[in-house]
C-alpha positions as CSV (number, residue, x, y, z in Angstrom):
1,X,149.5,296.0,8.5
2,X,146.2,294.1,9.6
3,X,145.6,292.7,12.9
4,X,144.1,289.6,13.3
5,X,141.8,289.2,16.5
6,X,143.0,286.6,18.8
7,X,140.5,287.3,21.7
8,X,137.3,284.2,21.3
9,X,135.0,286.2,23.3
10,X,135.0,288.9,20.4
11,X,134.8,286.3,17.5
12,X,130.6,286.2,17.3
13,X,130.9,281.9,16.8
14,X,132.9,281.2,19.7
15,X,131.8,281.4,23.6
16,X,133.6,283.1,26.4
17,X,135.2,279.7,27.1
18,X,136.1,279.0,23.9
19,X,133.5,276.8,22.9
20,X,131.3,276.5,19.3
21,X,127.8,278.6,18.8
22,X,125.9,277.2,16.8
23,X,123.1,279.1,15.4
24,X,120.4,278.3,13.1
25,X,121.6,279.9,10.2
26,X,125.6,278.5,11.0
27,X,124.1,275.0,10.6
28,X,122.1,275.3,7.8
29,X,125.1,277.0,5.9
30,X,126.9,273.8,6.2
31,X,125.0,272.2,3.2
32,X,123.0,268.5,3.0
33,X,125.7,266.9,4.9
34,X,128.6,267.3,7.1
35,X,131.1,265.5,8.5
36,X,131.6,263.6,11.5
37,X,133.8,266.1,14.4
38,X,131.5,269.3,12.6
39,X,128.3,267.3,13.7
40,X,129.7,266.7,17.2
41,X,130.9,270.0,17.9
42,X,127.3,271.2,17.2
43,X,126.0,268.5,19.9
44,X,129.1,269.3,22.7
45,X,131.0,266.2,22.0
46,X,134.7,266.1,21.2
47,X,136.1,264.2,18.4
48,X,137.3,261.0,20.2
49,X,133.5,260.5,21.5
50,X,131.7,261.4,18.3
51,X,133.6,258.8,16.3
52,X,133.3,256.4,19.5
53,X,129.4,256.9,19.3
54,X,129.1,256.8,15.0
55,X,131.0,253.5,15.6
56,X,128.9,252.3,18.1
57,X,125.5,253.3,16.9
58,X,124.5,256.1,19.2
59,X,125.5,259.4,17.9
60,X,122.5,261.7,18.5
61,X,121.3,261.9,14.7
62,X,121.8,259.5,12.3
63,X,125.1,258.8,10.3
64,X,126.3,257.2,7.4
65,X,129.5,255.6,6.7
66,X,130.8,256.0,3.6
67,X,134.2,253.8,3.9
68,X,136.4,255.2,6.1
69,X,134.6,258.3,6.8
70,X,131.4,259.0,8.4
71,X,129.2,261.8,6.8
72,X,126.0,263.5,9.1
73,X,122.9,264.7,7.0
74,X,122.4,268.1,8.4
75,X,118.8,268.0,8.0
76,X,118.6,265.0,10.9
77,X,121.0,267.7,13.0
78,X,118.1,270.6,12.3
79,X,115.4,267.8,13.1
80,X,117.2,266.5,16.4
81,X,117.2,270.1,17.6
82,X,113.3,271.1,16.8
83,X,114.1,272.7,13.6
84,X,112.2,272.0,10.6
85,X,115.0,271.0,7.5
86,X,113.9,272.9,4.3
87,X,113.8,271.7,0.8
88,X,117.3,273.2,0.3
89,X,118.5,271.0,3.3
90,X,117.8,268.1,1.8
91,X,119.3,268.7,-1.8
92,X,120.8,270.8,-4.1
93,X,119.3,273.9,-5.6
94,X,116.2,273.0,-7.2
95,X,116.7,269.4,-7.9
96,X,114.2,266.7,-5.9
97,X,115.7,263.6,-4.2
98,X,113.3,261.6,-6.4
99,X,114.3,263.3,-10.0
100,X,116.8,260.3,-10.7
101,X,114.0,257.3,-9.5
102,X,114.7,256.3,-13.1
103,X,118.3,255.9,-12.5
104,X,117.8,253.5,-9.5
105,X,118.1,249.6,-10.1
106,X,117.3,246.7,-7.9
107,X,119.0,243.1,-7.8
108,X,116.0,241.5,-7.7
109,X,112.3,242.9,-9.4
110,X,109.9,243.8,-7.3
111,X,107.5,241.1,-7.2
112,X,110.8,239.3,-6.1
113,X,111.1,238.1,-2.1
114,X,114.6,238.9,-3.0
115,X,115.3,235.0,-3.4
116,X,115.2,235.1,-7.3
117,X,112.0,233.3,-7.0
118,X,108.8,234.8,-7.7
119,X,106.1,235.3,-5.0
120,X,102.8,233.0,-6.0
């Protein structure tokens, strides 16, 4: 029969009090983004206050709402905190954020003042 350890103080991401560590390396195994009560925990604040300060514009880092939910970009969490992001922080495997510029489309063309009329 296995055991499974119930005591925080010996489980090497929780605190004597029961509270989150958040190392380096925990953060940056998270991915590109996170979400919401994750990005809090790593900042001290409880759910209830993390999505009262998304939803008011102050969280500590910047966030992005995506409907209903609210997604944190882990790399502005490693920059709030001194920690340079890495390549692999900001996308997937080996793949640049600018490999799909083609992809991208605007409304209006660029010599546009996004009026439909064209600048002089």
């Amino acid at each position: 029969m296995t055991s499974h350890n119930t005591d925080p103080r010996e489980d090497s991401h929780t605190t004597a009090n029961g509270g989150d560590v958040w190392t380096e390396e925990r953060i940056r195994a998270l991915g590109a983004i996170t979400d919401l009560p994750t990005a809090g925990r790593i900042f001290g604040l409880g759910r209830a206050l993390s999505y009262e300060l998304a939803r008011t514009g102050d969280f500590p880092v910047p966030v992005i709402r995506a409907s209903t939910r609210y997604k944190v970009p882990v790399a502005g969490i490693l920059t709030s905190l001194g920690l340079q992001p890495s390549r692999s922080d900001l996308t997937p495997g080996d793949m640049r954020s600018v490999d799909h510029h083609h992809e991208i489309r605007s409304i209006d063309p660029p010599h546009s003042g996004g009026d439909g009329k064209k600048e002089p």
